[in-house]
C-alpha positions as CSV (number, residue, x, y, z in Angstrom):
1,X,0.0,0.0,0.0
2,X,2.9,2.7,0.8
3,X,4.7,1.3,-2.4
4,X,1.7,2.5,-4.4
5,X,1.1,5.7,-2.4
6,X,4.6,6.7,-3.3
7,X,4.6,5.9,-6.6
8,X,0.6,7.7,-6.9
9,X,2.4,11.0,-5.3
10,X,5.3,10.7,-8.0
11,X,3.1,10.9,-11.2
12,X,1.8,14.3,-9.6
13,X,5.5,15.4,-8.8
14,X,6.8,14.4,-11.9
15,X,4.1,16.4,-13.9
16,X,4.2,19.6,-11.8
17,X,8.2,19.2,-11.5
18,X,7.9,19.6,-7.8
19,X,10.3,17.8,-5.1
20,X,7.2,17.2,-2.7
21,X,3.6,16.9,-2.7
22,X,1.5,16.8,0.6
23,X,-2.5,16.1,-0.3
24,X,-5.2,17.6,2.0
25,X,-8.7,17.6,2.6
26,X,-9.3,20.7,0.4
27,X,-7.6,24.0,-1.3
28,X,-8.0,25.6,1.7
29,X,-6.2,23.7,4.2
30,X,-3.3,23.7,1.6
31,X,-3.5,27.7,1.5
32,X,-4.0,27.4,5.6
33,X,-0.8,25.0,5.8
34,X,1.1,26.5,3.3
35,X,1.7,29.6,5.2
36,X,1.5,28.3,8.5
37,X,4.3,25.9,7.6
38,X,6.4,29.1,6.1
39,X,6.6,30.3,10.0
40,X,5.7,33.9,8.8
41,X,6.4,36.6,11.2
42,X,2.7,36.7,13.6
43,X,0.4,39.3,12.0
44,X,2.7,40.3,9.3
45,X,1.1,40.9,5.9
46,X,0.3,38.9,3.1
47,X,-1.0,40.5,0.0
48,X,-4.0,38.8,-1.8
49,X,-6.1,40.1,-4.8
50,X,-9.2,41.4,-4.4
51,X,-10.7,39.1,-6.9
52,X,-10.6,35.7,-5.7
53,X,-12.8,33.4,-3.7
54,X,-13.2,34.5,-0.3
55,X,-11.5,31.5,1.0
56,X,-8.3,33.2,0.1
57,X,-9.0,36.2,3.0
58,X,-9.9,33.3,5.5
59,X,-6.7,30.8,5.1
60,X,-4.6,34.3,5.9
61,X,-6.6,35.1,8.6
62,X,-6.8,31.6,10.2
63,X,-2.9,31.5,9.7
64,X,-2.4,34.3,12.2
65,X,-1.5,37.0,9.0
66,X,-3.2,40.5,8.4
67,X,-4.5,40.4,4.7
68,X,-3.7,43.1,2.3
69,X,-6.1,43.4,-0.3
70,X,-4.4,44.9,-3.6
71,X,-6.6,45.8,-7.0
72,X,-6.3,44.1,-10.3
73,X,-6.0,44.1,-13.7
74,X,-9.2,44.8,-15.8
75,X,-7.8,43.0,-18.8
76,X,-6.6,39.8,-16.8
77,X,-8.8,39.9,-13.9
78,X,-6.0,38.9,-11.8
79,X,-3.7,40.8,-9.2
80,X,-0.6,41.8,-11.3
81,X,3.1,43.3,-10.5
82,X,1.7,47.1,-10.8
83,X,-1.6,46.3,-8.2
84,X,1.1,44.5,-6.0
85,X,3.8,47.5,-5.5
86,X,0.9,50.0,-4.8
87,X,0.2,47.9,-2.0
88,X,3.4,46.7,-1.1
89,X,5.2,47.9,2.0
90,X,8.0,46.2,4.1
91,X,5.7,44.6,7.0
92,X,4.5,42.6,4.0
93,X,6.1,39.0,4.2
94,X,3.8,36.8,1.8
95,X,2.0,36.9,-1.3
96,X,-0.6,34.5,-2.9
97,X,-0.9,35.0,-6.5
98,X,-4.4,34.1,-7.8
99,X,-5.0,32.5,-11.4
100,X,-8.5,34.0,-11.1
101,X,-11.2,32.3,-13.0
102,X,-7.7,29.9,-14.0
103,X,-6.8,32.7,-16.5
104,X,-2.9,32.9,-15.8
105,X,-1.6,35.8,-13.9
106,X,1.8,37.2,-14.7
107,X,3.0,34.7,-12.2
108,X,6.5,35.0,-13.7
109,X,7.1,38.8,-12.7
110,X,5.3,38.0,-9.0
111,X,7.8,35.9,-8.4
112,X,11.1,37.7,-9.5
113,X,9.5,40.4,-7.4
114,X,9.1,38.2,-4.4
115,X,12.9,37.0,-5.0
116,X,14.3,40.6,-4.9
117,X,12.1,41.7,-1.7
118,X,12.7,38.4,0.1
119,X,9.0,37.6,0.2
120,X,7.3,34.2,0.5
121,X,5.5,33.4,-2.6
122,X,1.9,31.1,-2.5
123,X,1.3,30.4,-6.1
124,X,-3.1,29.7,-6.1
125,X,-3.4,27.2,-8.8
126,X,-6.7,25.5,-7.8
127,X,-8.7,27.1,-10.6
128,X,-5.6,27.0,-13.6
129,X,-3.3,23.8,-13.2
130,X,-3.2,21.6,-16.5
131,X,-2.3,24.7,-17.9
132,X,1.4,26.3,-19.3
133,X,2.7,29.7,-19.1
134,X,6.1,30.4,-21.3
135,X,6.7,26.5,-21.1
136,X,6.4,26.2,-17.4
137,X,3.3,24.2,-15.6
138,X,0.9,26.4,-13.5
139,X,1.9,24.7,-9.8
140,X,5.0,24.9,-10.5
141,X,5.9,28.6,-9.5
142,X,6.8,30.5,-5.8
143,X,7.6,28.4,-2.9
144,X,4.4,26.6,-2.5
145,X,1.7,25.6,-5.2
146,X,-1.9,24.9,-3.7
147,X,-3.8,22.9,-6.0
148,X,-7.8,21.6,-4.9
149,X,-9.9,18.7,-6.5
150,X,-13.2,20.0,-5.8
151,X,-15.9,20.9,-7.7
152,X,-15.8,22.3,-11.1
153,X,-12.2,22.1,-10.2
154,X,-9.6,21.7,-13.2
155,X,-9.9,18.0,-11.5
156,X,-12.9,17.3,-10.0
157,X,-12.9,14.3,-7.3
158,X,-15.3,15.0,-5.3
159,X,-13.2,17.1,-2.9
160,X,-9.2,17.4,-1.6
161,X,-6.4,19.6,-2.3
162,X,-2.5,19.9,-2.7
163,X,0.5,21.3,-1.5
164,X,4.0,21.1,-4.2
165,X,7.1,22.6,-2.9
166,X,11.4,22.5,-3.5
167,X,11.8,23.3,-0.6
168,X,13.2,20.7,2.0
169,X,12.8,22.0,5.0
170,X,9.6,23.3,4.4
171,X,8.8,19.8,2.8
172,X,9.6,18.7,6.8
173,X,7.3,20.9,8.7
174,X,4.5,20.0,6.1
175,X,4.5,16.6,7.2
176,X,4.7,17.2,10.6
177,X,1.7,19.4,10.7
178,X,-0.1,16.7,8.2
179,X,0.9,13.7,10.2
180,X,-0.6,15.5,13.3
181,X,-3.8,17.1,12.1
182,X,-5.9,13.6,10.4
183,X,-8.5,16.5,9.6
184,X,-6.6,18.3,7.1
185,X,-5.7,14.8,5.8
186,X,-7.5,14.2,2.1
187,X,-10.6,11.3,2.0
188,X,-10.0,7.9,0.5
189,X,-13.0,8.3,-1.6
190,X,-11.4,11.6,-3.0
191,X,-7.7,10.2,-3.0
192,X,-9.0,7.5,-4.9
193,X,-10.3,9.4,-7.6
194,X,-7.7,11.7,-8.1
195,X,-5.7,8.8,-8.9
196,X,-8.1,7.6,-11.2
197,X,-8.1,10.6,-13.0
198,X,-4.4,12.1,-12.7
199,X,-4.0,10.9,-16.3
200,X,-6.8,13.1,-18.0
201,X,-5.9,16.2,-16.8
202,X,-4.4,17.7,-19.9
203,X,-7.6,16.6,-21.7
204,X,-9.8,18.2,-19.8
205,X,-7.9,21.1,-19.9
206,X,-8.6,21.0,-23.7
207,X,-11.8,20.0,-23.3
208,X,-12.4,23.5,-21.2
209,X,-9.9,25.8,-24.0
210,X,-12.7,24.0,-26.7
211,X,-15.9,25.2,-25.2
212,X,-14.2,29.1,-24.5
213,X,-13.4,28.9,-28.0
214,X,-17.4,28.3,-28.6
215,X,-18.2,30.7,-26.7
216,X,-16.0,33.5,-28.2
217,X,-16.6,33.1,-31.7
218,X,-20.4,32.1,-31.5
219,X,-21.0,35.8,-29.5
220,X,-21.8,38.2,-32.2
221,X,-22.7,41.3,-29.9
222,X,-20.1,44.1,-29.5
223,X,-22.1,45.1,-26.1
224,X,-19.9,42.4,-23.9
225,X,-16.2,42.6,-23.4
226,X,-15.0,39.2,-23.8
227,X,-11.4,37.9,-23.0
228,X,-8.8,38.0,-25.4
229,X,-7.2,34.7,-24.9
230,X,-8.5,31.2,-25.0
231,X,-7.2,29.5,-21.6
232,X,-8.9,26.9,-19.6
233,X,-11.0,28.9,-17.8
234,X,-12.4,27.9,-14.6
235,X,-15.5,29.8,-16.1
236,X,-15.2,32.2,-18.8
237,X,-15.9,35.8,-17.6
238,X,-17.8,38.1,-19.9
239,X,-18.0,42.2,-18.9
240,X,-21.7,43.3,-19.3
241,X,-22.1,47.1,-18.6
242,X,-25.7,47.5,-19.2
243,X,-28.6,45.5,-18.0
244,X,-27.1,42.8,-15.9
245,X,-29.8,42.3,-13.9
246,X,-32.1,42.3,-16.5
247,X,-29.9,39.7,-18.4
248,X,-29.8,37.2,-15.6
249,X,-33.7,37.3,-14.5
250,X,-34.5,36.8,-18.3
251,X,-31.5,33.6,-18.2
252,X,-33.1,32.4,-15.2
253,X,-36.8,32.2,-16.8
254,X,-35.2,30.4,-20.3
255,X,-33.7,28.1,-17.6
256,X,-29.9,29.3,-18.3
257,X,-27.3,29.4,-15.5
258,X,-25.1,32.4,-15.1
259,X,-22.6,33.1,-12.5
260,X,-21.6,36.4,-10.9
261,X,-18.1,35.4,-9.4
262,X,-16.9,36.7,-7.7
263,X,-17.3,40.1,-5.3
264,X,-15.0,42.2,-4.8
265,X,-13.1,41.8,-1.6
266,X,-12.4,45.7,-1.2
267,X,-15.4,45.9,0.7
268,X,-14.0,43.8,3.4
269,X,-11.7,46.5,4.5
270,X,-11.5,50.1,5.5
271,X,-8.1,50.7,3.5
272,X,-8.2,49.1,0.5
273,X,-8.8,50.8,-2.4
274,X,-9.9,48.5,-5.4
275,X,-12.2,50.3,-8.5
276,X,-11.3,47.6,-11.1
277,X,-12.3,45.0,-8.6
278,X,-15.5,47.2,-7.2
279,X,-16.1,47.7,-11.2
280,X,-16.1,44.1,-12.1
281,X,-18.0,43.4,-9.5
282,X,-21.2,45.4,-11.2
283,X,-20.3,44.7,-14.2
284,X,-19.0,40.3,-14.4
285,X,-21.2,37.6,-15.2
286,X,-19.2,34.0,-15.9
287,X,-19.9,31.3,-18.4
288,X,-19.7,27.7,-17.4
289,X,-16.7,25.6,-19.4
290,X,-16.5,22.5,-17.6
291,X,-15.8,19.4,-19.6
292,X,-19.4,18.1,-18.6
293,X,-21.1,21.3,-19.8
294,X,-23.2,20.1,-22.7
295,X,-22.9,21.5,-26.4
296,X,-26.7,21.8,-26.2
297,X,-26.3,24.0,-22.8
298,X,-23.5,25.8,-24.6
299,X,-25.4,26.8,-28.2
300,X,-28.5,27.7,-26.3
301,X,-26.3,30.1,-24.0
302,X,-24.5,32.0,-27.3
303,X,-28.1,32.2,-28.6
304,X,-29.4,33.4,-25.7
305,X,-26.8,36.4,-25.4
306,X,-26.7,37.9,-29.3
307,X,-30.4,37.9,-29.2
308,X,-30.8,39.4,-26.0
309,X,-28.3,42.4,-27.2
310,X,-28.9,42.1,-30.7
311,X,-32.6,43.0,-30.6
């Protein structure tokens, strides 16, 4: 049983390039652990975007750590180099970089910036892994990678989450704290499936990229701002600026899901100041992509849109 367990863990460090892999019980105990196990100074700061599941504010606030909530980029939707330095101050000792809605942030220039200040690095892959950026795997950048395996997760098994690291001696106090806490351990059921479906994780990655590329060439209407890039997205995020509300009680009655992910996390402290974020929070409604989403569901939701703004 430990022979195979070792050699299940391998196929996810071999992919990710990562010396070790701890597996929890979701993506939030990794984020939890992952900075717990950094032994950050107590209350220091940690800078998080402000578009990102609330989860994210949580694990830094369960860790003992004083979030920092910086802006981000309209055309990414993620917290980039220029939303980290207006925040950025030396108290700070940690950053977790978001792929939000799994479109890749400039992970790349986080992290040379995180090398040159000294500053821990939490790369949030849970909504992007399967994907590349300049050759390199998402969960493979910072200090720690946190990966989950729940829902409409890039693998979905039913729950669980992951921790990938270099670093030895962090490595060490991972397993302690895992070996300690059976909680934070990940389920058989889900451990199971993960390894059941390790192997078609590029796929559905494709799968995903396939149904944004529906999406973005089947919407006519020049009233939405769509992304420019076809990624995997978690769910493909579409700027409406008129008649959101209208748009989504009209969905609802045809029976077509929209999402609103997610709100902004500015209003969740006196300080921050965040108008992209407090924008796209007025103004985002998301598309689903996940390899189950049917082509029916799919044409129906295209229709849907260029007749609603087309009339």
């Amino acid at each position: 049983m430990e022979i195979e367990q070792k050699k299940n863990i391998a196929k996810i460090s071999d992919y990710f390039g990562r010396d070790f892999v701890f597996l929890t019980n979701n993506g939030t105990y990794s984020l939890i652990l992952a900075l717990v196990s950094a032994s950050l100074p107590p209350k220091s700061k940690v800078i998080i975007p402000s578009i990102c599941c609330p989860a994210v504010l949580s694990a830094v606030q369960m860790a003992d750590l004083n979030p920092v909530i910086a802006d981000v980029c309209k055309e990414t939707f993620c917290m980039e180099i220029a939303d980290i330095k207006r925040v950025y101050d030396k108290s700070c000792s940690a950053i977790i970089a978001v792929h939000s809605f799994g479109r890749p942030c400039n992970i790349a220039d986080i992290e040379r910036f995180c090398r040159k200040k000294g500053i821990f690095l939490v790369e949030d892959a849970c909504l992007a892994y399967g994907q590349k950026i300049n050759s390199k795997k998402l969960g493979s950048f910072g200090d720690v990678s946190v990966l989950s395996f729940g829902y409409d997760k890039p693998l979905d098994c039913g729950g669980g989450g992951a921790i990938l690291t270099n670093q030895k001696q962090l490595s060490i106090t991972l397993e302690n704290i895992i070996k300690s806490n059976p909680l934070v351990r990940i389920s058989d059921k889900s451990y199971v499936t993960l390894f059941d479906r390790f192997g078609e994780l590029d796929n559905l990655a494709k799968i995903r990229i396939n149904n944004v590329k529906k999406y973005l060439t089947g919407i006519k209407t020049k009233k939405l701002i769509l992304p420019k890039n076809e990624y995997a997205f978690w769910r493909l995020p579409l700027i409406i600026e008129g008649y959101r509300e209208l748009f989504l009680q009209k969905a609802q009655k045809k029976g077509l899901i929209f999402t609103t992910h997610y709100k902004s996390l500015g209003g969740f402290s006196t300080d921050a100041f965040t108008p992209v974020s407090d924008y796209l929070d007025r103004v985002l409604i998301n598309l689903f992509t996940r390899p189950e989403t049917r082509l029916e569901v799919i044409k129906n939701t295209i229709e849907f849109i260029n007749e609603f703004y087309n009339d």
